[in-house]
MDAnalysis code that builds the backbone (N, CA, C; Angstrom):
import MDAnalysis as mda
import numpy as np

u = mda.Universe.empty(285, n_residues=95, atom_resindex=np.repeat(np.arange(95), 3), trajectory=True)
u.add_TopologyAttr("name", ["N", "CA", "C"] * 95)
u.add_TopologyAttr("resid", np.arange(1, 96))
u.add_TopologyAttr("resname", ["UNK", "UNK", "UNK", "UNK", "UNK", "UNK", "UNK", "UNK", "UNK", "UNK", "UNK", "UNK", "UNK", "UNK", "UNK", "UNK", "UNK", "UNK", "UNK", "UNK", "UNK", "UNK", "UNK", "UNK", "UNK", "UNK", "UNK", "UNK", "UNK", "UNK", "UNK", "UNK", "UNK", "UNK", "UNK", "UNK", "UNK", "UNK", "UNK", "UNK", "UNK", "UNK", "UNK", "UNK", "UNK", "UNK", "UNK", "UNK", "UNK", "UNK", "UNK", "UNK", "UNK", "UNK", "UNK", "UNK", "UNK", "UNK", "UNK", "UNK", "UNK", "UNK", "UNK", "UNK", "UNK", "UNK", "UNK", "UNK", "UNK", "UNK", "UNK", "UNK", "UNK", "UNK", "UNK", "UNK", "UNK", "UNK", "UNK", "UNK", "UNK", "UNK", "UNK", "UNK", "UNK", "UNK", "UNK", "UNK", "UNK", "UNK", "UNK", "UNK", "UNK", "UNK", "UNK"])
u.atoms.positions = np.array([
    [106.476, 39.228, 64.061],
    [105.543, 38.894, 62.987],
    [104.392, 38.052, 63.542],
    [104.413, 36.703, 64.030],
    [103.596, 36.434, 65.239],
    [102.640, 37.378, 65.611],
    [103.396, 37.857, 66.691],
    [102.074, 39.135, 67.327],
    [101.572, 40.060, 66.461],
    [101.801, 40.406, 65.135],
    [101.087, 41.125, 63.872],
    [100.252, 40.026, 63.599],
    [100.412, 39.100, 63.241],
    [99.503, 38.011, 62.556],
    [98.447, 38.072, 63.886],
    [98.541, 37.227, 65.020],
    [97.941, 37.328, 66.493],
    [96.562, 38.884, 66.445],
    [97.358, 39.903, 66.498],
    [96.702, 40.915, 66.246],
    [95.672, 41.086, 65.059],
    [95.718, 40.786, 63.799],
    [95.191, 40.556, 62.715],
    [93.833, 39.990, 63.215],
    [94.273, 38.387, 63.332],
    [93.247, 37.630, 63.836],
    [92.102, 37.859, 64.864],
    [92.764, 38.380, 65.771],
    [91.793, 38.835, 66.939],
    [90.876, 40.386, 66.333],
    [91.545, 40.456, 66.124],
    [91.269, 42.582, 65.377],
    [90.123, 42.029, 64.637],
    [90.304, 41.019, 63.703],
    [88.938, 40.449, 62.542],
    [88.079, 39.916, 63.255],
    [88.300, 38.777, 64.633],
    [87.442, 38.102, 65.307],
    [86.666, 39.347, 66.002],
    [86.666, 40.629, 66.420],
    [85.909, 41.309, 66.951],
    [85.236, 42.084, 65.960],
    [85.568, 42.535, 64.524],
    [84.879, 42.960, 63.505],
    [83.297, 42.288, 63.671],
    [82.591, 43.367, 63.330],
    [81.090, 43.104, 62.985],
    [81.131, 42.794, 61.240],
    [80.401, 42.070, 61.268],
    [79.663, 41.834, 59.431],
    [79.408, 42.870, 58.977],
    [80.249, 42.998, 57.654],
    [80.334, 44.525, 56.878],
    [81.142, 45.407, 57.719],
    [82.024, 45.567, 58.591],
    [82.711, 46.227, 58.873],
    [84.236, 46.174, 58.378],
    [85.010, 46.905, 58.846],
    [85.976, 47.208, 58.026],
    [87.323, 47.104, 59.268],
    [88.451, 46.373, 58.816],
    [89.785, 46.572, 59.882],
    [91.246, 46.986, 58.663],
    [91.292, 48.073, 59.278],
    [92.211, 48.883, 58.624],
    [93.929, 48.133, 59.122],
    [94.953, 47.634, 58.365],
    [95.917, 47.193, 58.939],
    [97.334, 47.666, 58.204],
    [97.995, 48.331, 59.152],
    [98.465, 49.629, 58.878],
    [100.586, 48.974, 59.514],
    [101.271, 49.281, 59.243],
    [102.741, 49.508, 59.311],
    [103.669, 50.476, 59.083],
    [104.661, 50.472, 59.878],
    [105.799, 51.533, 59.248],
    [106.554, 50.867, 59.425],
    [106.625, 49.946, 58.457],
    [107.436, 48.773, 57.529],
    [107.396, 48.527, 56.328],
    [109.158, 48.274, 55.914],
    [108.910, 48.389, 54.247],
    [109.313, 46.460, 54.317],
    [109.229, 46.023, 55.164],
    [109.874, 44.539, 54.707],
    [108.362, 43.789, 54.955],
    [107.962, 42.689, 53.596],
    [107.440, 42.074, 52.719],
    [106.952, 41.160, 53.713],
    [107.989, 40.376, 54.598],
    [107.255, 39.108, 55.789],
    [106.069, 40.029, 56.386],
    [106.378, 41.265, 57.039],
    [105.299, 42.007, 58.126],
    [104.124, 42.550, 57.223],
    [104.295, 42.736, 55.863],
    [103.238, 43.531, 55.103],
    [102.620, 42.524, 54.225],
    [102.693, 42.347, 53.043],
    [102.305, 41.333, 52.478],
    [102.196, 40.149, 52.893],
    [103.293, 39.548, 52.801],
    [103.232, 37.879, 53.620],
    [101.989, 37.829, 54.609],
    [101.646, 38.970, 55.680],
    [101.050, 38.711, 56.858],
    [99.392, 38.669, 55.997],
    [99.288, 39.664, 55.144],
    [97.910, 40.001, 54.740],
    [97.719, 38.957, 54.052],
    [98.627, 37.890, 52.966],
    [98.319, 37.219, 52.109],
    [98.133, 35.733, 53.188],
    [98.910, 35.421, 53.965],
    [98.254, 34.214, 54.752],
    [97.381, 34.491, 55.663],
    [97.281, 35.702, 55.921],
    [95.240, 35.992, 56.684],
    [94.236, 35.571, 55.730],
    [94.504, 35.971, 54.258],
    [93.602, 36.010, 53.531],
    [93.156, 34.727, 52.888],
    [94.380, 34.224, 52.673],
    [94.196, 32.310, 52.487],
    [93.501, 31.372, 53.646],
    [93.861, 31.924, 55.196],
    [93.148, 31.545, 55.662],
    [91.710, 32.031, 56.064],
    [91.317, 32.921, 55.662],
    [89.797, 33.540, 56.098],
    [89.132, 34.307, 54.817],
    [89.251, 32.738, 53.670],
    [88.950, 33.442, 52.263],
    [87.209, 33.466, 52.622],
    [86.723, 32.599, 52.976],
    [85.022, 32.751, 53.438],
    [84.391, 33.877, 54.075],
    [85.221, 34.898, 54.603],
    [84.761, 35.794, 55.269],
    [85.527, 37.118, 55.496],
    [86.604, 36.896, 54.927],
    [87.233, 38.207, 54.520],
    [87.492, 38.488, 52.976],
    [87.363, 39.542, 52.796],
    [87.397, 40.150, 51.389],
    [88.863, 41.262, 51.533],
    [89.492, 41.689, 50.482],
    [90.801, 42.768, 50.545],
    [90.169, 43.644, 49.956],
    [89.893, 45.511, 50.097],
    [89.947, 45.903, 49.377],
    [90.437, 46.952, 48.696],
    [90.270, 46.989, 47.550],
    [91.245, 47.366, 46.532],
    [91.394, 49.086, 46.966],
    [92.673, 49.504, 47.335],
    [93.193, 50.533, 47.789],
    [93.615, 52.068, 46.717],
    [94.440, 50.979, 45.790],
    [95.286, 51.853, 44.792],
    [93.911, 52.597, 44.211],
    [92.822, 52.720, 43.459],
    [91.979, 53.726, 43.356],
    [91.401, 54.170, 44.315],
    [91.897, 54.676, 45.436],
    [91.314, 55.584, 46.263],
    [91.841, 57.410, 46.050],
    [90.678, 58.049, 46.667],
    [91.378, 59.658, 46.145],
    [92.507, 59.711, 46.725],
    [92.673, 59.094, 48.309],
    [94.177, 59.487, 48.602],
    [95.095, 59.161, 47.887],
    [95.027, 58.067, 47.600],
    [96.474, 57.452, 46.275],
    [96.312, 58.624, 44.948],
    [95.445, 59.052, 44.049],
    [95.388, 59.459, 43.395],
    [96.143, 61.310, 43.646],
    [95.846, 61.706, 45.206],
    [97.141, 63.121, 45.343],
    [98.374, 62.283, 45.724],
    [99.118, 61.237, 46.233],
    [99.776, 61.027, 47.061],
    [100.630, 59.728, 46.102],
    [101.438, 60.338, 45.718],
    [102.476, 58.804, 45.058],
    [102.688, 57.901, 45.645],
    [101.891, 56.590, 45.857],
    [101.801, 55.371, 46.221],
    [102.342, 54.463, 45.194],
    [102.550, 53.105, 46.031],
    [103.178, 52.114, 45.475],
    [101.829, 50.619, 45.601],
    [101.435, 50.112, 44.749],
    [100.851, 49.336, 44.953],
    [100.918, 47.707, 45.074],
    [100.655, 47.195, 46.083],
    [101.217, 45.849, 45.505],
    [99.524, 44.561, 46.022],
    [99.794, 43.572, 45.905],
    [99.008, 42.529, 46.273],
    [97.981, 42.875, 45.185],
    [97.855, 43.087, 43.909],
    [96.775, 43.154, 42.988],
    [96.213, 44.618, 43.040],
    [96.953, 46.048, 43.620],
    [96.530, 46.817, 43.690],
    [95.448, 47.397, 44.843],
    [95.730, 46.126, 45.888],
    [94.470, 45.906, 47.004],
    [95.563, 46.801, 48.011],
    [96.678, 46.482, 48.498],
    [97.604, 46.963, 49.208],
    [98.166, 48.471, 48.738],
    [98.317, 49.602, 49.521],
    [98.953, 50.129, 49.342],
    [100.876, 50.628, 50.140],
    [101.724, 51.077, 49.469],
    [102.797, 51.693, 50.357],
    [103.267, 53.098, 49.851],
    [103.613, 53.747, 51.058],
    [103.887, 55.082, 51.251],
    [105.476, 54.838, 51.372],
    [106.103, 55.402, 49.966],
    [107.532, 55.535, 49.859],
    [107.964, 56.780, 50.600],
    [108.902, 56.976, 51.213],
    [108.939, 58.628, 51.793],
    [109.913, 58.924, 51.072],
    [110.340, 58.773, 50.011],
    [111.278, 58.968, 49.443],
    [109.875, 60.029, 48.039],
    [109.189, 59.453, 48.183],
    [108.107, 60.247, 47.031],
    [106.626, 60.541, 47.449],
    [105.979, 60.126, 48.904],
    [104.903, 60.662, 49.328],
    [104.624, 61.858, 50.137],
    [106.329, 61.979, 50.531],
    [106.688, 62.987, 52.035],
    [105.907, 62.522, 53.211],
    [105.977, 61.111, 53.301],
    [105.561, 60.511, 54.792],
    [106.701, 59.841, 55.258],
    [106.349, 59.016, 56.290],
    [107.736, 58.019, 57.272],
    [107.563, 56.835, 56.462],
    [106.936, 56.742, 55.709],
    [106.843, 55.045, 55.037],
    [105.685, 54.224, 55.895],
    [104.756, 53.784, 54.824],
    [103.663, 52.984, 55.605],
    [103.481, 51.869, 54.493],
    [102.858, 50.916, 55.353],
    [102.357, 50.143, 54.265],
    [100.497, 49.736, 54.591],
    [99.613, 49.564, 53.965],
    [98.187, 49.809, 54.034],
    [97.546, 48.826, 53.455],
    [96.708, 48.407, 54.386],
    [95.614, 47.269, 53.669],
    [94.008, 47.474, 54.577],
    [93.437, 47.185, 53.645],
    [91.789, 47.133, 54.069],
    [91.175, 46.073, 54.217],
    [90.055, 45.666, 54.889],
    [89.618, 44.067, 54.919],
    [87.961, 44.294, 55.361],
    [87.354, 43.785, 54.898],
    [85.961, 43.860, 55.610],
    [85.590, 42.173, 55.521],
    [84.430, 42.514, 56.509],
    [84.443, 40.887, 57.324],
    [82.815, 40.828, 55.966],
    [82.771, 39.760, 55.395],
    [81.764, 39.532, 54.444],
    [80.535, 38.197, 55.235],
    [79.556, 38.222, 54.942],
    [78.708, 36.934, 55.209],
    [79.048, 35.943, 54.957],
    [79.497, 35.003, 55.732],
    [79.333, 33.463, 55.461],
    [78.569, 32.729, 54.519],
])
C-alpha cells in the first residue's frame, strides 16, 4: 500500500496542469482503492480534483459499482465480465 500511495504521489508530481492520472487496480480491498485515493485527496485538496466516473458511457454499457461519491468506479466480474478493477481519475488543477 506504501508503494501505491509512493506511486500516486510521484505519478501526480510529474502531471502537467490540466492533465489527467488515471489510477487503476485489480483489487477489491478498500485500504489499496479507496483509502489510498481518499488520503491523496485530503492531502492534495489545492491541486487535485476527483473526477466523477459513474456517468461515463463506459459505466453506462458495463455494470459498475460506484463508490467515493460516484467519482470512483469498480468492475465486479461477477457482473461486468472483467477480472475486477477498481478506477479513479484525477486531474492536476491551478493553484
Amino acid at each position: 500500500i506504501t508503494t501505491q500511495s509512493r506511486l500516486l504521489k510521484h505519478g501526480f508530481e510529474l502531471l502537467k496542469e490540466n492533465g489527467f492520472l488515471v489510477y487503476v487496480t485489480c483489487s477489491f480491498d478498500r485500504k489499496q482503492n479507496e483509502d489510498i485515493i481518499s488520503a491523496f485527496m485530503n492531502s492534495h485538496s489545492d491541486t487535485a480534483k476527483l473526477i466523477n466516473l459513474s456517468e461515463s458511457a463506459l459505466c453506462q454499457q458495463i455494470k459498475v459499482k460506484s463508490s467515493l461519491n460516484g467519482c470512483c468506479i469498480r468492475f465486479d466480474p461477477t457482473t461486468s465480465k472483467t477480472n475486477g478493477l477498481f478506477v479513479a481519475k484525477i486531474t492536476k488543477i491551478q493553484k
